[in-house]
The first five atom37 places (N, CA, C, CB, O) and aatype in JSON, in Angstrom:
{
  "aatype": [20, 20, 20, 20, 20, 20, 20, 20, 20, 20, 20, 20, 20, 20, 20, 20, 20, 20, 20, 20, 20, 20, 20, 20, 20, 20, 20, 20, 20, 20, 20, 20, 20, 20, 20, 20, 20, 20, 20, 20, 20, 20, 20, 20, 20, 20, 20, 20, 20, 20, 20, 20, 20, 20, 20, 20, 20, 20, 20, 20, 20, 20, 20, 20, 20, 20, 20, 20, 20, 20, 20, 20, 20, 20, 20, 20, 20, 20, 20, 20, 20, 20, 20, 20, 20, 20, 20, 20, 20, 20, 20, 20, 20, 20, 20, 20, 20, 20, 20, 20, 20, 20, 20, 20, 20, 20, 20, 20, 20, 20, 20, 20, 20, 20, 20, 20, 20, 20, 20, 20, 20, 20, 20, 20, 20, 20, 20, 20, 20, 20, 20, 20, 20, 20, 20, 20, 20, 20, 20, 20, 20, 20, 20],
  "atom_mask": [
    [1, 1, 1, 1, 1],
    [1, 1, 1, 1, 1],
    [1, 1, 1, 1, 1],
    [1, 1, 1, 1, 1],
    [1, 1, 1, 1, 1],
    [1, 1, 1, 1, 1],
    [1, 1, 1, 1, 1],
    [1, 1, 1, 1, 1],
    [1, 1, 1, 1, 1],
    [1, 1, 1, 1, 1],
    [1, 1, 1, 1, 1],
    [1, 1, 1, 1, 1],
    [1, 1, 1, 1, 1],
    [1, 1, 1, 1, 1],
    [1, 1, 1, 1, 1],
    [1, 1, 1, 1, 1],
    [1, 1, 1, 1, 1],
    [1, 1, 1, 1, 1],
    [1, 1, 1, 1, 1],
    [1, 1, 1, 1, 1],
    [1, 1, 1, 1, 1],
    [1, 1, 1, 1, 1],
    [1, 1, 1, 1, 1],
    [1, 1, 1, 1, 1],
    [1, 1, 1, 1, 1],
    [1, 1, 1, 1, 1],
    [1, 1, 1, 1, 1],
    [1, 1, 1, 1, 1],
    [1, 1, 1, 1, 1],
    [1, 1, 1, 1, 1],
    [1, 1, 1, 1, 1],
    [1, 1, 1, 1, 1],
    [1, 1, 1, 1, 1],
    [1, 1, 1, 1, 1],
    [1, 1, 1, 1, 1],
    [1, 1, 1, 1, 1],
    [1, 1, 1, 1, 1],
    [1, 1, 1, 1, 1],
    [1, 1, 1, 1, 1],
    [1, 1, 1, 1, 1],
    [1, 1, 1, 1, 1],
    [1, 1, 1, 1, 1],
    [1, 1, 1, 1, 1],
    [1, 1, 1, 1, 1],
    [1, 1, 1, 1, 1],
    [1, 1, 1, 1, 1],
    [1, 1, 1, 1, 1],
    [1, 1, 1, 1, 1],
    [1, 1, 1, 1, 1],
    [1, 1, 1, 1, 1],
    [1, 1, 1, 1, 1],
    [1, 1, 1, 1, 1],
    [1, 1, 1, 1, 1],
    [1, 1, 1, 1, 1],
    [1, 1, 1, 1, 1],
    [1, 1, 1, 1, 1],
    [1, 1, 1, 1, 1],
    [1, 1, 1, 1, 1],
    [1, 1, 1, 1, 1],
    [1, 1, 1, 1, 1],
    [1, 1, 1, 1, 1],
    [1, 1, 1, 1, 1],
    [1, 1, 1, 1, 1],
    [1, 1, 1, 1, 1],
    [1, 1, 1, 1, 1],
    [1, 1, 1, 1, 1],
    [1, 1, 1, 1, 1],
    [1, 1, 1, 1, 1],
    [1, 1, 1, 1, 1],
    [1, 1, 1, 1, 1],
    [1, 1, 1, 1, 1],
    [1, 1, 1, 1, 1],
    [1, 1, 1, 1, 1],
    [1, 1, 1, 1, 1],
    [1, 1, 1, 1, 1],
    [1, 1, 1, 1, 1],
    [1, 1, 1, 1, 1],
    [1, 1, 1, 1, 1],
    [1, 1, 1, 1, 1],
    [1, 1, 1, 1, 1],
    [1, 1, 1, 1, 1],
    [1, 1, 1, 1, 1],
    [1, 1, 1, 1, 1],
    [1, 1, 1, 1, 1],
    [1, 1, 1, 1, 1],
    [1, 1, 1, 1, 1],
    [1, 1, 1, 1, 1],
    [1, 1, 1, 1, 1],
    [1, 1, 1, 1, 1],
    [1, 1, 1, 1, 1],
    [1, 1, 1, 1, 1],
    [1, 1, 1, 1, 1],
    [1, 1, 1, 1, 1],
    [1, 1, 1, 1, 1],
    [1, 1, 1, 1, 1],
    [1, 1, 1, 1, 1],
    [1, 1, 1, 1, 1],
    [1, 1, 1, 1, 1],
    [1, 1, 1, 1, 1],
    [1, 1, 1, 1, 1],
    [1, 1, 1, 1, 1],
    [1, 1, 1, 1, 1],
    [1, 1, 1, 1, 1],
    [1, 1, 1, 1, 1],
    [1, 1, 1, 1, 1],
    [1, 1, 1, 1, 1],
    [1, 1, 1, 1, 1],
    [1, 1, 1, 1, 1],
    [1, 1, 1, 1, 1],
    [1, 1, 1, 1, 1],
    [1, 1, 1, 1, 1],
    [1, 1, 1, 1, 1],
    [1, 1, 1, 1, 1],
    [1, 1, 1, 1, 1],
    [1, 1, 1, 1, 1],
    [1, 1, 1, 1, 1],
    [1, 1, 1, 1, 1],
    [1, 1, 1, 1, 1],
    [1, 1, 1, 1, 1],
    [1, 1, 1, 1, 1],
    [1, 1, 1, 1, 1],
    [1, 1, 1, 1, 1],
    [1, 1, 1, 1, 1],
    [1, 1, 1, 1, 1],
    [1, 1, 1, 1, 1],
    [1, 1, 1, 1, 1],
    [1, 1, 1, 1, 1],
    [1, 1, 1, 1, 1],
    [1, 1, 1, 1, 1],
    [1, 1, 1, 1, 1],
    [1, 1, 1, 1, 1],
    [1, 1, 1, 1, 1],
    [1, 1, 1, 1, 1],
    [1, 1, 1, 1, 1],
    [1, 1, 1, 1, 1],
    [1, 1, 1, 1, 1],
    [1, 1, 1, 1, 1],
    [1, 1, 1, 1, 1],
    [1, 1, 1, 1, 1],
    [1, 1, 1, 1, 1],
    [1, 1, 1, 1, 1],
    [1, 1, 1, 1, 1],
    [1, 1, 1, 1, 1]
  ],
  "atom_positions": [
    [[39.83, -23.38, 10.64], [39.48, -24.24, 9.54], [40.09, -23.73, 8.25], [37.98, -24.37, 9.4], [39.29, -23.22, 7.46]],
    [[41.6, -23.77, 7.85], [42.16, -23.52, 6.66], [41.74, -24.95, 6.0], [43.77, -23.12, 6.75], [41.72, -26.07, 6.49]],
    [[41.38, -24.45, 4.59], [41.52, -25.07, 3.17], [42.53, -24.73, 2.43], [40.5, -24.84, 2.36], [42.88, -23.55, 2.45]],
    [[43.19, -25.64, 1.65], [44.21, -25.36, 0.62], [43.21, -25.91, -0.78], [45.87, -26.34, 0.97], [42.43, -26.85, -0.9]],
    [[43.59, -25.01, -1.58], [43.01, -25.25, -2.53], [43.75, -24.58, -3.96], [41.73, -24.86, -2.17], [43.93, -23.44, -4.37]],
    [[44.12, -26.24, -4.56], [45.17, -26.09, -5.7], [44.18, -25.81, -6.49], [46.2, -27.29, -6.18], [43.02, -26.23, -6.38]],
    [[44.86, -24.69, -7.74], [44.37, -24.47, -8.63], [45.37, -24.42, -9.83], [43.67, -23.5, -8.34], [46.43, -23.89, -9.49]],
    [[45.35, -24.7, -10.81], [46.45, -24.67, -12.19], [45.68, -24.25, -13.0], [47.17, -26.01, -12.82], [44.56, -24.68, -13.25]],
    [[46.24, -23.33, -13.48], [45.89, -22.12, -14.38], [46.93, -21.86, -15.7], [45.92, -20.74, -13.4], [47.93, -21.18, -15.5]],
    [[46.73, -22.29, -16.71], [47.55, -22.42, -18.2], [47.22, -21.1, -18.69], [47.01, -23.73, -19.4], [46.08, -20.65, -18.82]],
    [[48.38, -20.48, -18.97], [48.26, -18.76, -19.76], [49.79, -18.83, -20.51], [48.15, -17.0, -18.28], [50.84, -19.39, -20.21]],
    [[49.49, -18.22, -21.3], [50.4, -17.91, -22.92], [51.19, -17.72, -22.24], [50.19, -16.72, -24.15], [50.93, -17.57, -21.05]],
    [[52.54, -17.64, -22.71], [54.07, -17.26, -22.21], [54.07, -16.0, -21.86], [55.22, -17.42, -23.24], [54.56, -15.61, -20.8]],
    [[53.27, -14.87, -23.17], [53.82, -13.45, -22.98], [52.52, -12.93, -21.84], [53.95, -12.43, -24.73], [52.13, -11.76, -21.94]],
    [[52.01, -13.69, -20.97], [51.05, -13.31, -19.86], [51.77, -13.15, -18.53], [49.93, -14.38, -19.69], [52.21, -14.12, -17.9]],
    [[51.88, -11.79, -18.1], [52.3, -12.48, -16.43], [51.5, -12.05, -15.75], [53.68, -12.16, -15.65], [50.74, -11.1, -15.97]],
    [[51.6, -12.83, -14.63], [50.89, -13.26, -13.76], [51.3, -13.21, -12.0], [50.72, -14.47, -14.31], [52.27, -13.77, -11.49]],
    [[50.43, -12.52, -11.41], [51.45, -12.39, -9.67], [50.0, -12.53, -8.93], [52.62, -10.32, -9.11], [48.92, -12.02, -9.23]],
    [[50.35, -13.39, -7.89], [49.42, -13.65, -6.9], [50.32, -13.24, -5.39], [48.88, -15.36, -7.07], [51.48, -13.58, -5.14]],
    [[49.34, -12.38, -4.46], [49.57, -11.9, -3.6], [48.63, -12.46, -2.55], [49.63, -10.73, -3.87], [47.42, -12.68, -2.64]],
    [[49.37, -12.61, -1.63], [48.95, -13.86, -0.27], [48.89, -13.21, 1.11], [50.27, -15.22, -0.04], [49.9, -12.72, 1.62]],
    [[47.42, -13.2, 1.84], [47.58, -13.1, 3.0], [48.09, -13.76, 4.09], [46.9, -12.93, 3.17], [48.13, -14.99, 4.16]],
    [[48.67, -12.68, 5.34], [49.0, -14.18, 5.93], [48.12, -14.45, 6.66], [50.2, -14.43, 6.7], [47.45, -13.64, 7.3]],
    [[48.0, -15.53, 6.66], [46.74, -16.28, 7.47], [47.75, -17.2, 8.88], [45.67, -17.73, 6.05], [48.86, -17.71, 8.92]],
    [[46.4, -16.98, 10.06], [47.26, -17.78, 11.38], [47.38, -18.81, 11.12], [46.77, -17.9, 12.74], [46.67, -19.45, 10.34]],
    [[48.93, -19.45, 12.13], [49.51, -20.65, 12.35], [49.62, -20.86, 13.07], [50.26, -20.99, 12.08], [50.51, -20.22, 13.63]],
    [[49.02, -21.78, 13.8], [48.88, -22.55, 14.94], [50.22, -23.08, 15.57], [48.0, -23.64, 14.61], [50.63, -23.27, 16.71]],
    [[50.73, -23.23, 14.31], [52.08, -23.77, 14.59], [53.41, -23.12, 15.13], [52.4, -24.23, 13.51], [54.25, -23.65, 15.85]],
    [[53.4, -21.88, 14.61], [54.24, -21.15, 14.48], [54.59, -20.44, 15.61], [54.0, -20.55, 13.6], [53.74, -20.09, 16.42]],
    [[55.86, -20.16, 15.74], [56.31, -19.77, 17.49], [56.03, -18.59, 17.78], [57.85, -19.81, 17.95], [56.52, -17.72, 17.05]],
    [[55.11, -18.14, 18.95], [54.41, -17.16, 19.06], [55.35, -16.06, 20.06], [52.99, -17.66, 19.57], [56.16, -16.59, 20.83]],
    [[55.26, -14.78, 20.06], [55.96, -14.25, 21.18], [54.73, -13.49, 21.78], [57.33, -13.3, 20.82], [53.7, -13.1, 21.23]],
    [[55.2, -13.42, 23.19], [54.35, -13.18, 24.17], [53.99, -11.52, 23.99], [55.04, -13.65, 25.6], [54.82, -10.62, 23.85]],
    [[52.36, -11.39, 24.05], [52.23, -9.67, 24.08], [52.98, -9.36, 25.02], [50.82, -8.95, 24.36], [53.29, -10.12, 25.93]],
    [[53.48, -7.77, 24.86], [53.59, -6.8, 25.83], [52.58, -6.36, 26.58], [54.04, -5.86, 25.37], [51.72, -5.53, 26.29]],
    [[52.76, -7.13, 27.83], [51.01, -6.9, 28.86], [51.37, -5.29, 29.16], [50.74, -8.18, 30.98], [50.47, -4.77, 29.82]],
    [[51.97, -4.79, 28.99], [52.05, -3.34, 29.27], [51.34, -1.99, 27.95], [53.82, -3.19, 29.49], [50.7, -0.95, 28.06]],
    [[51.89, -2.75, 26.82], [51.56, -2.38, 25.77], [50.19, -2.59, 25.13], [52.37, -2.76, 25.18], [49.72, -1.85, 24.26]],
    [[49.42, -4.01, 25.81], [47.87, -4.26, 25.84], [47.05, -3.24, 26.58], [47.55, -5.62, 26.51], [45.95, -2.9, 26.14]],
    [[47.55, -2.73, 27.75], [46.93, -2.49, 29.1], [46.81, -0.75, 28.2], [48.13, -2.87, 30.98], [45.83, -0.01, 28.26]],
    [[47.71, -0.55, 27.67], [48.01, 0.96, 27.53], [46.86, 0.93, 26.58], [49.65, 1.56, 26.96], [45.72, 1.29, 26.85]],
    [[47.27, 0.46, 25.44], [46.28, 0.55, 24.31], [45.31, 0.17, 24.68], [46.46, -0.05, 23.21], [44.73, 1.25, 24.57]],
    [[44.44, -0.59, 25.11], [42.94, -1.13, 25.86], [42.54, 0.2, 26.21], [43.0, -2.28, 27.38], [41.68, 0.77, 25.54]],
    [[43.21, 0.86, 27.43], [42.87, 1.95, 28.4], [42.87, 3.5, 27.8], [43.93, 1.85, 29.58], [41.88, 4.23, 27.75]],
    [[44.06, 3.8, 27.4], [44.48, 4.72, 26.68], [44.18, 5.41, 25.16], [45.39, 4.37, 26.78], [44.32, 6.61, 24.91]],
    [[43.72, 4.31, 24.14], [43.83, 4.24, 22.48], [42.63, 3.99, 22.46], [44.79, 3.18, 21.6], [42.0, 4.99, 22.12]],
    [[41.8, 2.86, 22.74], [40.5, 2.74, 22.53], [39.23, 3.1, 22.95], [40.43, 2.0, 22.54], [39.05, 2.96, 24.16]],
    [[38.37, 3.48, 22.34], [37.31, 4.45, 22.55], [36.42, 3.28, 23.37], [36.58, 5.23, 21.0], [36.55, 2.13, 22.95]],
    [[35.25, 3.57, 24.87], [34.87, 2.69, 25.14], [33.78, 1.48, 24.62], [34.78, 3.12, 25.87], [33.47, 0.42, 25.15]],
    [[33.23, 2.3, 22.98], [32.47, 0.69, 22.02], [33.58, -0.27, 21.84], [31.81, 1.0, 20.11], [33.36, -1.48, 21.89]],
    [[35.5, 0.54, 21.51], [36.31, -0.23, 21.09], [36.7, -1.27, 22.03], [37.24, 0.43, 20.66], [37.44, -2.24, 21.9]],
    [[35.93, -0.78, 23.11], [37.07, -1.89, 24.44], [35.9, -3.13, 24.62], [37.51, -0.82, 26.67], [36.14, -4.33, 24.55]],
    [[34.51, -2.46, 24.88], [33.48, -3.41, 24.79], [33.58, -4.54, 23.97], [32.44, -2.85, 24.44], [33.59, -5.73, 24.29]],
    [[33.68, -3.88, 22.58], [33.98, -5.16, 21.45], [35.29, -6.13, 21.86], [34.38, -4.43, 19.79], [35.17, -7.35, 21.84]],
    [[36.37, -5.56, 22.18], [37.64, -6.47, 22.76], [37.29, -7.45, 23.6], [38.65, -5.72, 23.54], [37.54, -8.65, 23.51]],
    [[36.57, -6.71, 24.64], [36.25, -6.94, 26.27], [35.75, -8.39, 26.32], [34.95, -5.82, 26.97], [36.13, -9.25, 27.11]],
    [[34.74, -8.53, 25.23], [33.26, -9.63, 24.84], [34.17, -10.45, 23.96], [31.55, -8.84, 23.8], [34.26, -11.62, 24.32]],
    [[34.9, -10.09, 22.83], [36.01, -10.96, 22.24], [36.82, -12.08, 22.88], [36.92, -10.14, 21.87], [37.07, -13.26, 22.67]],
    [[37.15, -10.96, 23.94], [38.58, -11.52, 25.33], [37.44, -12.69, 25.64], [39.16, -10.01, 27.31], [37.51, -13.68, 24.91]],
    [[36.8, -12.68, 26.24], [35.41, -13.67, 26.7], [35.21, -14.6, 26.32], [34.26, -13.37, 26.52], [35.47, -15.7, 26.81]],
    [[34.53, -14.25, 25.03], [34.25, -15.45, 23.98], [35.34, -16.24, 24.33], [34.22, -15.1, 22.3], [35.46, -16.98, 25.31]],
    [[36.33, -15.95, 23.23], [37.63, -16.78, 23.02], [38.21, -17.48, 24.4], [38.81, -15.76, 22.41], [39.03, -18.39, 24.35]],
    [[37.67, -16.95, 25.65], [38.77, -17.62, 26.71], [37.03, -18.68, 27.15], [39.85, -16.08, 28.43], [37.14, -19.63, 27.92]],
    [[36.12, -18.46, 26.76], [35.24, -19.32, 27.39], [35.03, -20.71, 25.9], [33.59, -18.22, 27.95], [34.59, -21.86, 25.9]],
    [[35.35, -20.22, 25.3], [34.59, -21.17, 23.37], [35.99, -21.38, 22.76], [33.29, -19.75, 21.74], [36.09, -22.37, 22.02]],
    [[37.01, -20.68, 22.92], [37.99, -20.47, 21.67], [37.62, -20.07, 20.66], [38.57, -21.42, 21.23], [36.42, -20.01, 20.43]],
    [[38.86, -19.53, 19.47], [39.1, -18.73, 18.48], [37.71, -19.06, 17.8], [40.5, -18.98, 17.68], [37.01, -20.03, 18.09]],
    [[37.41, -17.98, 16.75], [36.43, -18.58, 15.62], [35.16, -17.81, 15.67], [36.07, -20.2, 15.83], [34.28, -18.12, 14.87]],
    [[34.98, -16.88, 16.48], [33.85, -15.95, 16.57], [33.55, -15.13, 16.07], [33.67, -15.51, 17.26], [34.64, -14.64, 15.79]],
    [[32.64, -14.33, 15.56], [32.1, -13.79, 14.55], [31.63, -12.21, 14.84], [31.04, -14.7, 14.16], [31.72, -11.81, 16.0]],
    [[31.24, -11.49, 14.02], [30.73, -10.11, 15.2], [29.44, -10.24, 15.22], [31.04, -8.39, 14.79], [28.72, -9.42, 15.8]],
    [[28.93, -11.45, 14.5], [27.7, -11.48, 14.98], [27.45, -12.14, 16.53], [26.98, -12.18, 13.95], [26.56, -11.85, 17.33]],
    [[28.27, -12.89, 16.62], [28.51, -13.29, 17.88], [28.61, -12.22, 18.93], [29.63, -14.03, 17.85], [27.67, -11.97, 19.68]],
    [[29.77, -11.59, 18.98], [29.94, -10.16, 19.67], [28.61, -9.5, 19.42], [31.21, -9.18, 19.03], [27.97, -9.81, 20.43]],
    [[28.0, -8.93, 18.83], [26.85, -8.15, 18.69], [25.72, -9.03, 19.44], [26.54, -7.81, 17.1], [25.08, -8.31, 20.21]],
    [[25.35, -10.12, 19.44], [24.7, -10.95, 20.2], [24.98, -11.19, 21.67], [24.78, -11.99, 19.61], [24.15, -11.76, 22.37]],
    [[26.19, -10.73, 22.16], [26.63, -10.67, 23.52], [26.5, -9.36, 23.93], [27.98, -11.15, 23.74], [26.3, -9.22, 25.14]],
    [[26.56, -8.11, 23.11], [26.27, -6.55, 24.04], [24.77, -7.01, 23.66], [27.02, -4.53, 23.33], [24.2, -7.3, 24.71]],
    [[24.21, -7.13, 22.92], [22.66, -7.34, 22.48], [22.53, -5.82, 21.58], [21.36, -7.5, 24.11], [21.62, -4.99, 21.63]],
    [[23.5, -5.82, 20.94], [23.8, -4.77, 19.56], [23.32, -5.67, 18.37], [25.69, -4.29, 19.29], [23.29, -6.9, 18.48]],
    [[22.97, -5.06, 17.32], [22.99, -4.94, 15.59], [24.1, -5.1, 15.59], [22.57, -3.66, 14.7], [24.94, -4.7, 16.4]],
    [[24.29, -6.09, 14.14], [25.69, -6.46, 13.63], [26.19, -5.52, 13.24], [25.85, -7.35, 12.68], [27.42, -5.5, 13.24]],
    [[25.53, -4.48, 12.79], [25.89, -3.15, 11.81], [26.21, -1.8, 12.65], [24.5, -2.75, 10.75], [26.24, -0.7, 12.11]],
    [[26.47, -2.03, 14.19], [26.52, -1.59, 15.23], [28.05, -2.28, 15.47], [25.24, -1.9, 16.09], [28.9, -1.54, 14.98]],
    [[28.38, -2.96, 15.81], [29.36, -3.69, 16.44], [30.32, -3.62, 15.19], [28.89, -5.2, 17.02], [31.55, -3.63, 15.32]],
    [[29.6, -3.55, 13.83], [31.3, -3.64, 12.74], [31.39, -2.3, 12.77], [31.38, -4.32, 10.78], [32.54, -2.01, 12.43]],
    [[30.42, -0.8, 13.13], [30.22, 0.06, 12.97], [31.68, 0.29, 14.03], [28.76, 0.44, 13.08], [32.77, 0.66, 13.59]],
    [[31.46, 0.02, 15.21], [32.39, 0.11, 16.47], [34.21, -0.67, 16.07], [31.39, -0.96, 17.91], [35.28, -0.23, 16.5]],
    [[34.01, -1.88, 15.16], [35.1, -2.05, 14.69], [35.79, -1.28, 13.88], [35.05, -2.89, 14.3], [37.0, -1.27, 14.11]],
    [[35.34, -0.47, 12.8], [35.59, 0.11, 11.42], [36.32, 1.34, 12.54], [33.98, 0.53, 10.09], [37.49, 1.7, 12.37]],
    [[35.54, 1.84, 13.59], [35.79, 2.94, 14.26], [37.02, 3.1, 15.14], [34.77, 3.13, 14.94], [37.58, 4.15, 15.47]],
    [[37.41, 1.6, 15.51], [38.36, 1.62, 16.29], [39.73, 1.39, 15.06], [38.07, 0.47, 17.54], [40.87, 1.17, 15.49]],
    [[39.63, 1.41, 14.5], [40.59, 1.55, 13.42], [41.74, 2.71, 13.44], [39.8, 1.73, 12.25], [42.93, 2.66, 13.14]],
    [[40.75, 3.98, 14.0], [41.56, 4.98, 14.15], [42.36, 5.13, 15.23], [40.98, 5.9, 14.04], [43.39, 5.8, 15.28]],
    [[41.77, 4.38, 16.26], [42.95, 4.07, 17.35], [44.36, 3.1, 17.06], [42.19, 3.34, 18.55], [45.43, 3.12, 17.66]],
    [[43.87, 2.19, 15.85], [45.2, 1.45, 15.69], [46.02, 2.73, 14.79], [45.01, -0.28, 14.75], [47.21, 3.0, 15.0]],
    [[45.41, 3.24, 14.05], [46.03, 4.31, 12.81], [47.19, 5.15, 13.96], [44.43, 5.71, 11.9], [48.39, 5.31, 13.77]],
    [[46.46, 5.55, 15.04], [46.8, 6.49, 16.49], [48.4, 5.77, 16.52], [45.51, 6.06, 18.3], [49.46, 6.18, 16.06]],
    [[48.02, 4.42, 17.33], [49.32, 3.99, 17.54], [50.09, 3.38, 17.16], [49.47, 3.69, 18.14], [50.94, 2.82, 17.85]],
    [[49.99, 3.32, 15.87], [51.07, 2.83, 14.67], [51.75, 4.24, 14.62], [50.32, 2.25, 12.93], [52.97, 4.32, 14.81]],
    [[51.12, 5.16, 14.42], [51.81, 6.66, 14.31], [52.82, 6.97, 15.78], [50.36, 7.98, 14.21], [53.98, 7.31, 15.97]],
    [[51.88, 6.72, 16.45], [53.43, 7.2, 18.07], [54.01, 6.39, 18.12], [53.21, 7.4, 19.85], [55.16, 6.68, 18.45]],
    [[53.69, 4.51, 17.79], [54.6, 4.04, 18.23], [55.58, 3.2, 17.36], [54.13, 3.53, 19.13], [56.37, 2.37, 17.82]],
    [[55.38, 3.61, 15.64], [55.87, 2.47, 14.71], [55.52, 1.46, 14.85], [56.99, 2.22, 14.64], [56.25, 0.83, 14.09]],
    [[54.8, 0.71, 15.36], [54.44, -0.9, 15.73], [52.59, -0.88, 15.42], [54.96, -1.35, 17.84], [51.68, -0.05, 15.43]],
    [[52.8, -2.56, 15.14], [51.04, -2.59, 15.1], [50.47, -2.8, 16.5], [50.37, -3.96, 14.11], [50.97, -3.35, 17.48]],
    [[48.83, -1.96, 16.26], [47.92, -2.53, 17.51], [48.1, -3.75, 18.45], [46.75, -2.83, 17.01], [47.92, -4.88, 18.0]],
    [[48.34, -3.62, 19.36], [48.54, -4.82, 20.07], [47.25, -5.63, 20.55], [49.35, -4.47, 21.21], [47.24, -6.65, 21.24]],
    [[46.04, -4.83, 19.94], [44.99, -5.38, 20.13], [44.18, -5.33, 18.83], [44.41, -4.84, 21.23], [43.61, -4.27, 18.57]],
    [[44.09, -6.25, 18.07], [43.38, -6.53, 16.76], [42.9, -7.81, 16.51], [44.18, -6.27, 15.71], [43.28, -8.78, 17.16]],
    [[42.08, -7.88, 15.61], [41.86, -9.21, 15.44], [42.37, -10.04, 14.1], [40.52, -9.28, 15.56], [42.33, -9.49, 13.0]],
    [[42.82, -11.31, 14.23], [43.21, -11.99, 13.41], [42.64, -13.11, 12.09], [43.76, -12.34, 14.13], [43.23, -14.2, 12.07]],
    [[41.8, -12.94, 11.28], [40.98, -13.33, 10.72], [41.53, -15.1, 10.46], [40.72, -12.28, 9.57], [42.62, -15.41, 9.96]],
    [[40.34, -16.17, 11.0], [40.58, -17.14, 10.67], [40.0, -18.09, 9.69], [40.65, -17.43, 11.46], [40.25, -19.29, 9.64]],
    [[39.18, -17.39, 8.9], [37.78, -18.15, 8.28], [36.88, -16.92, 7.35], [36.62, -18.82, 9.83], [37.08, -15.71, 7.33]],
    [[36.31, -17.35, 6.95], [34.77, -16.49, 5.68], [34.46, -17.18, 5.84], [34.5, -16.0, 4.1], [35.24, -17.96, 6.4]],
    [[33.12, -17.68, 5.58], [32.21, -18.86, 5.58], [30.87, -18.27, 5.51], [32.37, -19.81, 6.84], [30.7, -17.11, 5.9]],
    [[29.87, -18.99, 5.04], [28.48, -18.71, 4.79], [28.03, -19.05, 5.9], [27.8, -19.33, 3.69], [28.21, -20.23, 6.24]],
    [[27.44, -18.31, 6.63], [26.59, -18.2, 7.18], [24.79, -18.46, 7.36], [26.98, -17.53, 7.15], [24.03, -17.52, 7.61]],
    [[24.45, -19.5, 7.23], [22.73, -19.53, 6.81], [21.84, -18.6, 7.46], [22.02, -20.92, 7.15], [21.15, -17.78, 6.86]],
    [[21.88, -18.8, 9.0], [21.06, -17.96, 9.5], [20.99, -16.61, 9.67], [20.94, -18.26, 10.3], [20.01, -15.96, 10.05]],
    [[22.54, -16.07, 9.24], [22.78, -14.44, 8.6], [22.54, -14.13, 7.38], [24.08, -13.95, 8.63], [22.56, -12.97, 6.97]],
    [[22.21, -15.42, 6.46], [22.08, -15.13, 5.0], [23.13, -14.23, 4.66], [20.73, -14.53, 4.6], [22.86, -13.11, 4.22]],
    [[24.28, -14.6, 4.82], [25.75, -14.02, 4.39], [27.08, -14.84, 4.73], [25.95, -12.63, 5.11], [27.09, -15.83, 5.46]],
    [[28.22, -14.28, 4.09], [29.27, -15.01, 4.79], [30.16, -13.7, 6.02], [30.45, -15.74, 3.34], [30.47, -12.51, 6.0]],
    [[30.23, -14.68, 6.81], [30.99, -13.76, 7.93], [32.18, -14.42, 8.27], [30.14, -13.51, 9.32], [32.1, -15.65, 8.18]],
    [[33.39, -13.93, 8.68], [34.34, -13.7, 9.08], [34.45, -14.34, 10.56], [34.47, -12.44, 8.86], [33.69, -13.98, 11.46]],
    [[35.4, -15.28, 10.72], [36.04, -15.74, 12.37], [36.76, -14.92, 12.81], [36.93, -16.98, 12.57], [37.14, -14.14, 11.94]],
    [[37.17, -14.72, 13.86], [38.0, -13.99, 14.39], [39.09, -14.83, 15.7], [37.07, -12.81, 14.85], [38.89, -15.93, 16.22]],
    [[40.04, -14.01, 15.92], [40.6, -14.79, 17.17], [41.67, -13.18, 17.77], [41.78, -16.69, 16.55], [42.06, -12.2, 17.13]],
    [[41.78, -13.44, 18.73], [42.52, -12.65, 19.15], [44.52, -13.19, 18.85], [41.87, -12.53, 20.7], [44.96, -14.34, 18.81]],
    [[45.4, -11.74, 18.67], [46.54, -12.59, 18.75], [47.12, -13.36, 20.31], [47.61, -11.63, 18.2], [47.04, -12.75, 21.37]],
    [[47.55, -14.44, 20.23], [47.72, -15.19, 21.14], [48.67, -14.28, 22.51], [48.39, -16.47, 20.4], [49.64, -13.52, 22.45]],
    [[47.81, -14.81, 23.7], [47.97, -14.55, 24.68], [47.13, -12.45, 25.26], [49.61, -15.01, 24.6], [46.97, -11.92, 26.36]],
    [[46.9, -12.04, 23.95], [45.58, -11.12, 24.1], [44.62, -11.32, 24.86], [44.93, -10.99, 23.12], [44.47, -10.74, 25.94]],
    [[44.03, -11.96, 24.5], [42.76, -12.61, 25.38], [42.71, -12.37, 27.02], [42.82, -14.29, 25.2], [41.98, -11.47, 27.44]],
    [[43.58, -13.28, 28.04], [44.07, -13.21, 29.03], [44.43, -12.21, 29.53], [44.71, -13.79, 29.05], [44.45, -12.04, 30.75]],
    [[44.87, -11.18, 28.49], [45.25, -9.99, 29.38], [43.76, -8.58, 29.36], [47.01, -9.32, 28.56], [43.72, -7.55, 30.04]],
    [[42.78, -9.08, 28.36], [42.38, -8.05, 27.9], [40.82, -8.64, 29.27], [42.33, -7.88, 25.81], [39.99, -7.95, 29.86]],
    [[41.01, -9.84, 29.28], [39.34, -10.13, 30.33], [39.85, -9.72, 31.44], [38.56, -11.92, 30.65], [38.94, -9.35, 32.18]],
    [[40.97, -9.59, 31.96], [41.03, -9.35, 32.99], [41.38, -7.96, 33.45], [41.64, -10.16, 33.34], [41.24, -7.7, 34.65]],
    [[41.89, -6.87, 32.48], [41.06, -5.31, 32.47], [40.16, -5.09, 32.53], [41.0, -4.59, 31.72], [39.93, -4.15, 33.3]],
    [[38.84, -5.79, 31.77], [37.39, -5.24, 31.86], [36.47, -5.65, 32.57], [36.81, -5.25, 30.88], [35.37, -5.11, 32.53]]
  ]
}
């Protein structure tokens, strides 16, 4: 669920001004296929086993609901605290830090943020998630 949302903003000549842009997913855009070798390694090898759990239940979600899940979601599927499950995300961080360092390249297992949104019954806004395409498939069927 992307929004675009124009905004025009009038500032004096001698003001500058720089806006810096995430990239956000495209559905559209031509995807290349993971390295199922390079999933399998990092899954098995890089991630600690809360890190694979959280993947594991991710891989799940997304191949049973599609993209758009939340960690409250995930935390509701181990039957963890939300503050447990981002605890386990924040943590697996150091496994991507790991193999960006041996291997120059990013995690082949991360998640791709699709959404913020308020949340009512968390009384907060939380974050969608999706796996990068074709992740999923390889990661349910390791665990």
């Amino acid at each position: 669920m992307s929004r675009v949302i124009n905004i025009e903003i009038r500032l004096p000549e001698d003001v500058e001004f720089t806006v810096s842009e995430r990239p956000e997913h495209n559905e559209d855009a031509p995807t290349v296929p993971p390295n199922q070798g390079d999933v399998e390694r990092y899954f098995r090898h890089y991630l600690s086993d809360n890190g694979r759990k959280v993947f594991a239940v991710a891989a799940r979600i997304e191949e049973n609901q599609g993209p758009g899940y939340t960690l409250s979601d995930i935390a509701a599927n181990l039957s963890l605290e939300y503050g447990s499950v981002k605890s386990y995300l924040i943590t697996s961080g150091r496994s991507a830090r790991r193999w960006k360092d041996e291997t120059g390249t990013e995690a082949p297992i991360q998640f791709e943020g699709l959404s913020y949104d308020w949340v009512q019954e968390e009384r907060g806004r939380r974050a969608g998630y999706r796996l990068p395409t074709g992740v999923a498939e390889i990661v349910a069927r390791l665990h």
